[in-house]
N, C-alpha and C positions, 0 to 999 in steps of 0.2 A: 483413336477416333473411330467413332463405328460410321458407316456408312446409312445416310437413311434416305429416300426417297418420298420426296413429296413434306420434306422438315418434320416428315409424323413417321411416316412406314422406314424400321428398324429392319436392314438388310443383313444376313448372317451366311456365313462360307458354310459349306459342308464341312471343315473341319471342328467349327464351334458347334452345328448341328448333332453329328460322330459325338463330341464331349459332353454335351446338354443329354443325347438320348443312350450315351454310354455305347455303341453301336460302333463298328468300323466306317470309317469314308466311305471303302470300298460299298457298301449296304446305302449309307446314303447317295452316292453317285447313281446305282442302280433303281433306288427310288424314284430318283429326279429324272432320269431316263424314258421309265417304264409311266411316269406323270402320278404315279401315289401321290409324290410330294410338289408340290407347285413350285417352281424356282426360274426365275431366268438368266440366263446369259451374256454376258458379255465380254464384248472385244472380238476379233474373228475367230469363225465358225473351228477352225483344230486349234485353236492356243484359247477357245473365251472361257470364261470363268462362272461359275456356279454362284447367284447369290438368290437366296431363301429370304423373301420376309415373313418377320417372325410372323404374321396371322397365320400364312400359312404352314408354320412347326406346331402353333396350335389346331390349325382344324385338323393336321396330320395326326396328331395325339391324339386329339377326340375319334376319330372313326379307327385307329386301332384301340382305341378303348372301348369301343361301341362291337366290334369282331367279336 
C-alpha cells in the first residue's frame, strides 16, 4: 500500500526514488539533504524517515533536464 497525503499526493522512499532514477540512495539522501529534491520527514529527528512526493520526483526531473 503506498502511502499518499492528502487521498491525492503519492509519497515515495528514497529507495523507490534510487530505482525510478536508477541512481544510489546514497545520491538520493544527499539530494534531499542539500534540498535539490523536496522531501519530508518523519518520526524523530535521528531515526525519521525520508518521503518524496511524487510532484516533487517530477519537478526534480524537469530542472536536471532543463541543466
Amino acid at each position: 500500500m503506498r502511502l499518499k497525503l492528502n487521498d491525492q499526493e503519492e509519497l515515495l522512499t528514497p529507495a523507490e526514488i534510487a530505482k525510478i532514477l536508477r541512481v544510489s540512495t546514497r545520491a538520493v539522501h544527499k539530494w534531499l539533504r542539500s534540498g535539490k529534491l523536496r522531501g519530508v520527514k518523519l518520526g524523530p529527528a535521528k531515526a525519521a524517515l525520508w518521503r518524496i512526493p511524487r510532484k516533487s520526483l517530477e519537478e526534480f526531473v524537469r530542472k536536471k533536464d532543463g541543466d
